[in-house]
N, C-alpha and C positions, 0 to 999 in steps of 0.2 A: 045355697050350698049346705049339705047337712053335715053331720057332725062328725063321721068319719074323712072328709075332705077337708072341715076346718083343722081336723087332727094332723092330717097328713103335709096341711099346708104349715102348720105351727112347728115340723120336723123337730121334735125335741124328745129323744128319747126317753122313757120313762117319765113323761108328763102328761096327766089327763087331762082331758079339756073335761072332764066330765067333773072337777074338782071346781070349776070357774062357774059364776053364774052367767048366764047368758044377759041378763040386765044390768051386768058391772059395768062401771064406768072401764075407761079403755086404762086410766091409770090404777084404779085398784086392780083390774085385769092385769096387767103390767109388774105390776106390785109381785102378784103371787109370779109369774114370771121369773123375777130378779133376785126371791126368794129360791125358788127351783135350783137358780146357777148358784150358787153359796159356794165356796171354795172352789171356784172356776176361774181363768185370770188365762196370766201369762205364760204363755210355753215356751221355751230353748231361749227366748230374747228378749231384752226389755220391751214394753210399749208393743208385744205382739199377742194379738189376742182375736178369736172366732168374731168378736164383735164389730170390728172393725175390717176395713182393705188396705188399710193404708198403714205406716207404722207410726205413734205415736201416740201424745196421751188420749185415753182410752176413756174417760168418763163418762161424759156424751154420749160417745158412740156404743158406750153400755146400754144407759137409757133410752136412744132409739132404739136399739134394737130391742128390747127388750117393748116399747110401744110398738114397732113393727108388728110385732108377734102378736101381741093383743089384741089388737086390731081385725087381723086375720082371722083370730078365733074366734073371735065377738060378730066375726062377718060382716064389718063398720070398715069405713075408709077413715085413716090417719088425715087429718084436714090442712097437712100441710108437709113439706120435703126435709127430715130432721139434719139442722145440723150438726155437724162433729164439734163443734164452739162448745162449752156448755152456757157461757151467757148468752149468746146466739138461741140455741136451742131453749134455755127456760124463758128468753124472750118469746120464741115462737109457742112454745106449750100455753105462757100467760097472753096472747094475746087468742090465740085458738078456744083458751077456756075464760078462765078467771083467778086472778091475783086472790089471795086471801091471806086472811089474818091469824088464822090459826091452823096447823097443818091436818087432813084425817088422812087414813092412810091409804096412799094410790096418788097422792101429791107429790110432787118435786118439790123439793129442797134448793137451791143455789146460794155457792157460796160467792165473794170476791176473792181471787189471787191479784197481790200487787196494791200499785192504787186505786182508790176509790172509783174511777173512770177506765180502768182498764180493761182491756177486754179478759184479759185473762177471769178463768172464775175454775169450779169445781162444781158437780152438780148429782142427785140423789136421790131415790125414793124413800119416802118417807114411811116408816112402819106402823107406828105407835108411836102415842106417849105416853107418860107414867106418870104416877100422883104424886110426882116429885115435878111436874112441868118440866122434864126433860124428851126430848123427841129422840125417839129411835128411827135409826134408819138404815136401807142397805145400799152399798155403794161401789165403785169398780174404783180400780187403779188409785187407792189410799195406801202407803208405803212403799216399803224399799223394796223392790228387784224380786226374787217374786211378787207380785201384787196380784189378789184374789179378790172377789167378790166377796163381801163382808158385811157383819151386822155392826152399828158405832150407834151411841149415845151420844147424846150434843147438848149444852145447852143452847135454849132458843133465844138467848141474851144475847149472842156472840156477836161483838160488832160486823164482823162480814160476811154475816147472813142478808142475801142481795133481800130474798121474799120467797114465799112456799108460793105455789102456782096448783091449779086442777084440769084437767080435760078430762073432760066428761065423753 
């Protein structure tokens, strides 16, 4: 596929593929992706947003989408079917790549919601971190009613930080 096709298939207006390296891993590819959508989110409803088909939260189904995309443009196949879960989904991401101990950026993030066992979670691309050992990252459906894609700072202490994950 050359690269006006992987363009065309990435359909996101005003985004170069020509800005991506083509040796990215599919989540730093991702990464700048999720970056692009920055104040993009919900319109007219709650819980409704391009990312998703279905209505409801939206986290997840940021994050696939936004590896969908990468994928395509990279001219790589995604190694597995993303689910809308986000612990679901960083389980499939950490078992497709690799769990890691310290986040680089093009990583997911997962949080836990609820009990420690639950399925519930919240989940993220990771940006950076700072020489303060805080992790930046960008994330979908974090606050109230509008909710936009956004940049947050986190410490990496936070008990319900599930684990950063990679695919390569």
């Amino acid at each position: 596929m050359g690269e006006d096709k992987a363009k065309e298939q990435v359909g996101m207006p005003g985004w170069s593929i020509g800005t991506m390296r083509f040796d990215a891993s599919i989540g730093e590819a991702a990464l700048e992706i999720a970056i692009a959508e920055i104040g993009q989110g919900e319109d007219g409803r709650n819980n409704i947003t391009k990312y998703s088909t279905t209505e409801g939260p939206w986290c997840a189904a940021f994050v696939a989408w936004c590896l969908k995309k990468a994928a395509v443009a990279l001219q790589r196949t995604l190694p597995f079917e993303p689910s809308a879960g986000a612990r679901k989904l960083f389980s499939q991401i950490a078992s497709a790549g690799t769990l890691v101990t310290w986040p680089r950026p093009g990583d997911v993030v997962c949080w836990r919601r609820g009990r420690a066992r639950s399925w519930q979670g919240h989940i993220g691309f990771v940006e950076s971190s700072t020489p303060q050992g805080l992790i930046e990252t960008v994330e979908g459906n974090v606050g109230t009613f509008p909710a936009h894609v956004r940049r947050f700072t986190h410490d990496p202490s936070y008990e319900r930080i599930v684990g950063y994950a990679r695919i390569v």
